[in-house]
BALOKOL-332884 format. One line per field, with one value per residue (C-alpha): x, z, y; residue in one letter. Coordinates in steps of 0.02 Angstrom, whole numbers. Example, Ala and Ser with C-alpha at 12.3 -4.5 7.8 and 13.67 -1.06 7.14 Angstrom:
! residues 2
c1 615:684
c3 390:357
c2 -225:-53
resn A:S
END
This chain:
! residues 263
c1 3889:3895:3736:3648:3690:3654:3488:3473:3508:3387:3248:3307:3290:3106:3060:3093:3025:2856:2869:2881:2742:2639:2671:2628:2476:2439:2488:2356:2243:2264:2253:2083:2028:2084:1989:1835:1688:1697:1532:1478:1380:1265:1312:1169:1186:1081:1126:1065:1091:1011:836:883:690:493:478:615:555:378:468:533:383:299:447:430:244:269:373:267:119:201:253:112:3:-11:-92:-194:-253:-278:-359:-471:-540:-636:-473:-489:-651:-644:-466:-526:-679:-593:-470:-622:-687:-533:-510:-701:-645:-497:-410:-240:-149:-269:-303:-129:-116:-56:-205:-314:-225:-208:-394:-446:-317:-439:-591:-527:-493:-672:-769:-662:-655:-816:-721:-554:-643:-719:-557:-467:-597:-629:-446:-296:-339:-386:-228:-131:-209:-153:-334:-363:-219:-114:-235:-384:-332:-309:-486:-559:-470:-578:-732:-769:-674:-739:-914:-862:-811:-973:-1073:-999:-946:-1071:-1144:-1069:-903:-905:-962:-831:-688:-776:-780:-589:-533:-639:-756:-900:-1040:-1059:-1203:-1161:-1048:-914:-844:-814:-626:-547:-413:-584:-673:-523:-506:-700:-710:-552:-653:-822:-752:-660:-839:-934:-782:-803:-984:-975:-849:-961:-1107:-979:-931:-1092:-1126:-962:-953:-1145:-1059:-898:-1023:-1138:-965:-914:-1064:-1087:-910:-925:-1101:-1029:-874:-734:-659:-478:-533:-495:-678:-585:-500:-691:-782:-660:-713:-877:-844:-761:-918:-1051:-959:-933:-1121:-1193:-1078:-979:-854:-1012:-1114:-962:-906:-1085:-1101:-950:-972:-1142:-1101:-1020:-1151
c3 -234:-44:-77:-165:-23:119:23:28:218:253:178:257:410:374:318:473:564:477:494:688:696:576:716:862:788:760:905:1018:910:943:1121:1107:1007:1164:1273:1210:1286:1131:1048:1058:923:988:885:837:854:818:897:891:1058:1153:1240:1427:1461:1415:1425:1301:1174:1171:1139:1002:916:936:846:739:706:706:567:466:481:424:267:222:260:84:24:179:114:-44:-54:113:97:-20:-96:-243:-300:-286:-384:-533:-541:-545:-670:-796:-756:-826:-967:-1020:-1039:-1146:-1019:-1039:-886:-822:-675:-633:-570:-409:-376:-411:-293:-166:-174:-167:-9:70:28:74:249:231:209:332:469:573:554:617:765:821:785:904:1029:1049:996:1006:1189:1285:1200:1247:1411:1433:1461:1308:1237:1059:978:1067:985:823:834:879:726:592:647:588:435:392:418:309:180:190:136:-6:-77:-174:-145:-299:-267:-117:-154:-290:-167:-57:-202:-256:-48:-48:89:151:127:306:403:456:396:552:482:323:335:302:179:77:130:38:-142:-114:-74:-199:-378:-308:-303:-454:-548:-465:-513:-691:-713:-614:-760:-897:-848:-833:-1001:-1087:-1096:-1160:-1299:-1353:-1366:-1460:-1573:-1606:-1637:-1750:-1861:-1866:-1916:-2058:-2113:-2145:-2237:-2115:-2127:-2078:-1926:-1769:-1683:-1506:-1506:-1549:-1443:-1276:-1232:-1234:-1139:-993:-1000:-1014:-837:-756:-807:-699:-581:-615:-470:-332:-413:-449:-284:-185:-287:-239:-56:-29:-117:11:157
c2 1729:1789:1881:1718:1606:1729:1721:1525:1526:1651:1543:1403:1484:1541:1374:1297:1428:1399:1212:1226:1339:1222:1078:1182:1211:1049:991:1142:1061:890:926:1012:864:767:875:859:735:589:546:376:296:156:-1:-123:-310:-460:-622:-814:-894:-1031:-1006:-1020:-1023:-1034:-833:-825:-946:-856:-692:-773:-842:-648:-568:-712:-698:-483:-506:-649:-518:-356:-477:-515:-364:-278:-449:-427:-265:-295:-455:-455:-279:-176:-109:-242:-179:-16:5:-95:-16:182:92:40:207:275:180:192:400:351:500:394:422:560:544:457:282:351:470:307:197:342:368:192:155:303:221:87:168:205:68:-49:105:6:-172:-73:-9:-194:-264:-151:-145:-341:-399:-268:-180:-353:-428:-284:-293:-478:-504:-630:-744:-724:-877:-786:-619:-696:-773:-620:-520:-631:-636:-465:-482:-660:-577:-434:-571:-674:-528:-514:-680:-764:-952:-1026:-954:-1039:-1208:-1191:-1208:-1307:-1442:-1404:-1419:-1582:-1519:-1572:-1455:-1339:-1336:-1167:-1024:-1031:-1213:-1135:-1119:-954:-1036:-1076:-914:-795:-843:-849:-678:-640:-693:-649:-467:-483:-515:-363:-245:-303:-305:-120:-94:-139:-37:105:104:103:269:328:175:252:435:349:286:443:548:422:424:587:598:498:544:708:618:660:496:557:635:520:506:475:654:725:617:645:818:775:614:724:850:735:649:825:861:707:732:560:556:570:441:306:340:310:170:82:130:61:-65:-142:-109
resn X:X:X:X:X:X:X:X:X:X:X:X:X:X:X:X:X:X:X:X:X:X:X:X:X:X:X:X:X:X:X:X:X:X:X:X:X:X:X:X:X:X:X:X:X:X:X:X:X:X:X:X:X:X:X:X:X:X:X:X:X:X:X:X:X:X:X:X:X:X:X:X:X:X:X:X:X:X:X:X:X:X:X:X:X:X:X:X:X:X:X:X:X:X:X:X:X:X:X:X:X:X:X:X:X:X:X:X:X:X:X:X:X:X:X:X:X:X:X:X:X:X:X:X:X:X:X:X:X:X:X:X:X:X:X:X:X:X:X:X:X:X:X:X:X:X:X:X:X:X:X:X:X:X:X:X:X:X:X:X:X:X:X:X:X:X:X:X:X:X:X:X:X:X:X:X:X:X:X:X:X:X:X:X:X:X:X:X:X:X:X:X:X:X:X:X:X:X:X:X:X:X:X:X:X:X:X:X:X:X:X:X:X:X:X:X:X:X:X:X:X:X:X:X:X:X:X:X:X:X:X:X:X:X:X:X:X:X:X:X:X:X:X:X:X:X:X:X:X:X:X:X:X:X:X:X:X:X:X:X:X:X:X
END
């Protein structure tokens, strides 16, 4: 019994001694902790508060504007530029194949955003030259800027809308008929431009698949002229499809076509 609770108070013992060294160690710790420079982490606020003058409230409206534009700029892209075209066009051109989803839908958008790049590089370059540097300059105003931005891109548009397209939405916007291009409006000018595009991408699309529907139809003759009727004449007729394109080297001439086309 002596023996047991000699025992006992011996671990009692050690147990405390163990919990004060625990806290000491903590405690060198905490102090080190204490020691070191603290980190600060910026915080990021946004606040409403009353314009106190004229500089303020024009800040305001080019945040406000910034913003609006950003918004709206993958309609900007899409609708305004050759993007619309060319993407529908590679998209018949895929579907006239019958490759399903080869190539994929984001190799076809990638290379039509590059085209795109392309074929809108010159209109970039007079944009930035004759709005974005004397606006950033404070040489021309924001309206001036603004002006300056469409006249290359309405001129870009006017090339390639068509007449009747135009009088179309000059008759639906109850507009008089324009002596000259610059009073056509611009809220006219886009949907304009929009279905006139829209109808070259299709009838670029039709031409593209008449080869490959005259092939579908020579596989599928032949097919049943020599009484395979439970053969599928797409699986026959697709290699040949993808040789007869690699043969006239398809991507080079769809390609050319669609850039010239807009020049």
């Amino acid at each position: 019994m002596k023996t047991i609770t000699k025992e006992c108070f011996i671990a009692k013992r050690v147990g405390l001694l163990v919990l004060l060294l625990v806290m000491i160690i903590v405690a060198l710790g905490l102090q080190e902790v204490h020691a070191e420079p603290t980190i600060t982490i910026p915080r990021i606020g946004f606040t409403i508060d009353d314009a106190e003058n004229p500089e303020q409230v024009t800040t305001s409206l080019q945040i406000l504007l910034l913003l609006t534009v950003l918004s709206l700029a993958p309609s900007i892209l899409i609708m305004m530029t050759a993007f619309t075209r060319i993407i529908i066009v590679l998209s018949f051109l895929r579907s006239a194949i019958a490759t399903q989803q080869t190539p994929p839908t984001q190799v076809l958008i990638g290379l039509a955003l590059f085209l795109t790049f392309f074929v809108m590089s010159p209109i970039a370059s007079e944009i930035n030259e004759n709005a974005i540097q004397p606006y950033l300059a404070e040489e021309i105003s924001d309206a001036q800027a603004i002006e300056n931005a469409m006249l290359p891109i309405r001129d870009f548009m006017f090339r390639q809308t068509r007449e009747n397209d135009l009088a179309l939405f000059l008759e639906m916007s109850n507009s008089e008929m324009p002596n000259d291009l610059d009073e056509i409006s611009t809220t006219v000018l886009i949907p304009a431009f929009i279905i006139s595009e829209l109808k070259t991408a299709f009838q670029l699309g039709f031409i593209l698949f008449l080869p490959f529907i005259v092939l579908d139809m020579v596989v599928a003759s032949t097919l049943m002229s020599m009484g395979m009727m439970m053969l599928p004449p797409a699986m026959i007729s697709l290699p040949f499809k993808i040789l007869l394109f690699i043969m006239v080297d398809g991507w080079n001439i769809v390609i050319r076509s669609l850039v010239t086309g807009f020049n």
